[in-house]
N, C-alpha and C positions, 0 to 999 in steps of 0.2 A: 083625281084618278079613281075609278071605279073598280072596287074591288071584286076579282070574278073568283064565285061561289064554286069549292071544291066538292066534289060530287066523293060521299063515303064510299070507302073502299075498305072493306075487311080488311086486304091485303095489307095495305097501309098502313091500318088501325096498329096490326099485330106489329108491324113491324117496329113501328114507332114503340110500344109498350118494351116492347122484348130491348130495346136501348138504353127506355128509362132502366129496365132494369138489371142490366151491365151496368150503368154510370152507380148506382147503389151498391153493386157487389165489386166494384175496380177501385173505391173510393179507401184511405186508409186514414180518416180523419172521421171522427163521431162530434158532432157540435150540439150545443142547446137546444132543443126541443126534436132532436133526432134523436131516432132510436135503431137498435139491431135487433130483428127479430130473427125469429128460427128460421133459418133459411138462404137470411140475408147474412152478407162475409162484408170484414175490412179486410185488403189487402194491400201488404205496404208496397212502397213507390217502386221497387226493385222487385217487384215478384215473387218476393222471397218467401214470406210468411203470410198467414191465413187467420183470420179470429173470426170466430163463429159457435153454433152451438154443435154439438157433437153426438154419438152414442157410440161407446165402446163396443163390438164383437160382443155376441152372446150376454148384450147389457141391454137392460130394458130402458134406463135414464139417461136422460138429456145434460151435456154438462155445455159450460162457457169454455173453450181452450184456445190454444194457440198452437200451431202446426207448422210442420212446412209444407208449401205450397207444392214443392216436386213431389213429398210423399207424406200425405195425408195422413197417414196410419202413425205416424211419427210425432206426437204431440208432446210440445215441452214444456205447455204451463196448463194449468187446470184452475179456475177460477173459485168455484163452489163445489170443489171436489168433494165435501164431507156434508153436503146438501142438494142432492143433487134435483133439479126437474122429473116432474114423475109423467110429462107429455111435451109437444113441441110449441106448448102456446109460452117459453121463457122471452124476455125481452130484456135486451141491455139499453138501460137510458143512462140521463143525468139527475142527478138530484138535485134543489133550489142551491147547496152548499155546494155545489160542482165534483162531488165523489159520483163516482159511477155506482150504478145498482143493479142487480139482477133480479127482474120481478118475475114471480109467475103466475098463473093465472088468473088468481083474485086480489092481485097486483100486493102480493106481500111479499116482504125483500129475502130474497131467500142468500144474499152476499152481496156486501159493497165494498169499494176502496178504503174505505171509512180512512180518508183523511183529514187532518184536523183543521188544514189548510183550509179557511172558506174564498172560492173564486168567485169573480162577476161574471166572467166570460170565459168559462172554461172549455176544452178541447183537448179532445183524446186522440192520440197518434198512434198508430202500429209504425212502428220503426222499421229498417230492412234487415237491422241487428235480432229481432223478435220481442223486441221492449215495445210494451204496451204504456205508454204516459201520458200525465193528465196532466197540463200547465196551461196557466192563463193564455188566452189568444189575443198578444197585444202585438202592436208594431215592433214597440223597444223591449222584445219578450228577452230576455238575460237568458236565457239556457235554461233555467230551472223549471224543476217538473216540483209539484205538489204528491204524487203519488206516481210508482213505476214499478210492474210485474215483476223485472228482476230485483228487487229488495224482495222476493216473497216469492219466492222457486220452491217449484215441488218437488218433482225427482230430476231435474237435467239441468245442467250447466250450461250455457251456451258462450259463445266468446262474448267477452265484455262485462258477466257477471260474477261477480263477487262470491268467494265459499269462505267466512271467519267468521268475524265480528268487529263491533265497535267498543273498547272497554268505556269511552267516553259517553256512550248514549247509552250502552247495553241492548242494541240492537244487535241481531246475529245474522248472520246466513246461514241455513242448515239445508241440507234437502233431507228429505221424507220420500221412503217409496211407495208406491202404489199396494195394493192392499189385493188386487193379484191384477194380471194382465187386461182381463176383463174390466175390471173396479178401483178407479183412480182413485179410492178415500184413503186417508193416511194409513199406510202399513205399520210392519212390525220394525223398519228400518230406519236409525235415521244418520247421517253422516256428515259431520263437519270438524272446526278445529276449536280445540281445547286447548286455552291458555292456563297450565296452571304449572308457576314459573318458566316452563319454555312451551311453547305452541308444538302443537302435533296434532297429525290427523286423526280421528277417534272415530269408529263407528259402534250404534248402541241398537240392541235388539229391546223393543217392548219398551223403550224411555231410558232404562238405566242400566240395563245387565251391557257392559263391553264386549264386543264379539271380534274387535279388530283394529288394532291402532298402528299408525307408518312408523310413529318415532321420531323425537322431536327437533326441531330445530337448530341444527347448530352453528348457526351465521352464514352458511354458504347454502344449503341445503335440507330436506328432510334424510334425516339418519334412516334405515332400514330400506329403503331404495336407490339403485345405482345412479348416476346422474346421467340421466337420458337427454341427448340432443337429438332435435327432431327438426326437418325442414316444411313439418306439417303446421308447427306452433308454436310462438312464444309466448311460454309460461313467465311468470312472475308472483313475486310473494312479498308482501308489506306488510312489516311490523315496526309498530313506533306505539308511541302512548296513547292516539287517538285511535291507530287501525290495526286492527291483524286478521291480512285477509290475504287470501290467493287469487287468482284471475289467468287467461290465458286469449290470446288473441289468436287468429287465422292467419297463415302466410300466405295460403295459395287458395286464388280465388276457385280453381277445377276440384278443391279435394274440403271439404266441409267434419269437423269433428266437432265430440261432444261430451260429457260425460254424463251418467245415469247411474243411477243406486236402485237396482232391479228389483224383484220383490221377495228375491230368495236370500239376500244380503249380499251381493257383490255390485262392488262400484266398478263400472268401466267405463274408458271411451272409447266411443264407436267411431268409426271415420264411414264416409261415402262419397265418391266420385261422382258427380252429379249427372253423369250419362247414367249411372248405375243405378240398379233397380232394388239393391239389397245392401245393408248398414252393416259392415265389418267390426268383429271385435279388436279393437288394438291393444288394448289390455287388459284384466281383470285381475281385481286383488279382493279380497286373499288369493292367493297365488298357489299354496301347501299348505297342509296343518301344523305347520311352525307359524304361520299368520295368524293363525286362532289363538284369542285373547287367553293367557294364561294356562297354553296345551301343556307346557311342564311343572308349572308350580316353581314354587320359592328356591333360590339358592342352586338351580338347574340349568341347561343350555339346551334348545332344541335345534339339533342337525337334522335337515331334510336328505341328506346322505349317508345317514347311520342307521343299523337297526339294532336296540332302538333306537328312535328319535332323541327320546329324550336322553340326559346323562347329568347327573352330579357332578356340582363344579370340583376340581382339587380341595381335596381338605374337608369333605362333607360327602355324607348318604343319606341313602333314602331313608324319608321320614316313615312309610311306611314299606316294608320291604316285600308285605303280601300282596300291596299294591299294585307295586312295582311287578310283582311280575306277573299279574294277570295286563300288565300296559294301563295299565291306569295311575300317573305318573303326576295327576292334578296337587296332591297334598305335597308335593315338594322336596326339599333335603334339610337336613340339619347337619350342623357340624360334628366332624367326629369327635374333637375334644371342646370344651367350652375354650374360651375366648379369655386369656391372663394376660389384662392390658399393663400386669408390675413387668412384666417382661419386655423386651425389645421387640415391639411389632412389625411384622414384615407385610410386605404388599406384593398379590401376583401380578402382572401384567396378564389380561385377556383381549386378544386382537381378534377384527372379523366379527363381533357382535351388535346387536343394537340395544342400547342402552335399556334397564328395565323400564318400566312404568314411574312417572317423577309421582309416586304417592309421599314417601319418607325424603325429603331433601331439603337442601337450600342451595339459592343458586347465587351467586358472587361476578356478577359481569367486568369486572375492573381487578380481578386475579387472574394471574401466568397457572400454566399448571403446574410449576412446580411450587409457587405459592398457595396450591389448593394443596400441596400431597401435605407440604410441610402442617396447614392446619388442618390437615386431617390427622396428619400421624399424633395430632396434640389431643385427642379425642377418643374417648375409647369407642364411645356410642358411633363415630364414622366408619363404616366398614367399606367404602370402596368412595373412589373418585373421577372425574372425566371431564372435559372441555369438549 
């Protein structure tokens, strides 16, 4: 059979090029000796999310992120957030070790997965969940990934990932906010859970000053928030000797939520209806300045319905009383009289509050609480008790 000679056709030409390259930007798999350049997107299998290079509003640099596909502006991971491309010549490859990398133009790695795991044949996925993973590409592949975006969240939560730690590996999930709306490099915020004897959520300005904590767990729930049922999510919270972590899944495929720790210090989730063109706040905490980390000081209670706020518990004033009534309520209360543990000590009941910070304690998993009052009241150094 004689094959007959196509006569060039620009028309054709283009058209054909402009396919290749949809089949490159529809693709959600990155394989060995391909790369993503500036320009070129993975998009997973469902439409749902976006990995490509980016530039923030009134930013001049180029980052690696991941986005959703219906709203772009919406990005929930950032890859080289604190390195960022200073043009659009960045490239996502592989490395001989199968970590991804991100080179730029005089191909020096400006971030990698840097995992420890070395593959033969590795393959990177965009998921429709927005997990970006890197696992061997075999037949009899077992599920396992070698490295995955959500172990390494910036500022947003998405369903499926994890907010604790592992006390077993000492791996954590934290998020970190953005550094302002403009500039994804790590902010002044960072917010996850703090096991130190009961788990609680803790957020810290600048690495270590406390700016806000829920309250900690006490077998059913986080203390200092009401228990909110919701037909948008089911949350869930694991704690065992290997994990203490939180997570939360999607019930309805029409309504999409999230959460983020913004760059002014408040953690919220946003929800969006996917016709909808604009991300709703469904919560935000702090809530009031009774949420701000130690607004009353020691030995105090702050009511967001009193004025003032703050008040000394029974049996104790203010530590300083000039303080006190310029509203500056931080140095606390002291007792009115000292503390004469030769005497019969008594114990108030206080309902309606959340527990203080677990700094001075011990905790006794396998005690009733009236076996906690009894060894307390054997102590003089114990001044209060709770289950």
């Amino acid at each position: 059979m004689a094959l007959e000679k196509v006569p060039y056709s620009p028309f054709f030409y283009s058209v054909y090029v402009m396919f290749m390259l949809n089949l490159v930007i529809a693709s959600d798999t990155l394989n060995p000796g391909q790369s993503i350049k500036d320009g070129e997107r993975l998009v997973s299998s469902g439409q749902s999310f976006e990995l490509g290079f980016f530039t923030p509003e009134k930013s001049k640099y180029r980052y690696l992120g991941i986005w959703y596909k219906f709203s772009p502006e919406k990005v929930v991971w950032v890859a080289n957030r604190n390195n960022p491309l200073t043009d659009s010549n960045g490239v996502l490859t592989f490395s001989d070790e199968g970590n991804l990398f991100v080179l730029n133009r005089s191909k020096s790695i400006i971030w990698s997965s840097n995992s420890f795991r070395v593959l033969r044949n590795p393959v990177a996925q965009l998921l429709d969940s927005g997990n970006l993973v890197v696992s061997e590409n075999t037949t009899s592949h077992s599920g396992e990934c070698s490295w995955e975006s959500f172990d390494y969240p910036t500022d947003t939560i998405l369903a499926g990932m994890r907010l604790g730690w592992s006390p077993k590996t000492g791996f954590e999930w934290r998020l970190t906010s953005w550094k302002s709306k403009d500039d994804p490099s790590s902010g002044d915020y960072t917010y996850g859970i703090n096991v130190n004897g009961l788990p609680q959520y803790e957020m810290l300005k600048r690495g270590s000053t406390k700016t806000y904590r829920l309250g900690p767990f006490n077998g059913f729930r986080f203390m200092g928030t009401p228990a909110i049922e919701s037909t948008l999510f089911n949350a869930s919270f694991v704690y065992n000797e290997t994990d203490v972590y939180s997570e939360f899944e999607s019930s309805r495929d029409d309504i999409i939520t999230i959460i983020t720790l913004n760059q002014s210090g408040f953690i919220q989730r946003l929800l969006r209806k996917k016709e909808s063109s604009t991300w709703d706040v469904m919560t935000s905490k702090p809530r009031d300045p009774c949420d701000n980390y130690g607004q009353c000081g020691a030995n105090s209670v702050c009511k967001s319905n009193k004025d003032p706020r703050c008040q000394c518990l029974q049996g104790f004033v203010p530590k300083s009383q000039e303080e006190w009534q310029l509203f500056n309520s931080t140095s606390g209360c002291i007792r009115k009289a000292q503390l004469n543990c030769s005497q019969e000590p008594g114990l108030l009941k206080l309902s309606m509050l959340n527990l203080p910070d677990l700094i001075d304690f011990r905790v006794n998993k396998n005690m009733s609480l009236e076996e906690c009052k009894v060894e307390c009241l054997k102590k003089c150094s114990c001044t209060a008790y709770a289950n």
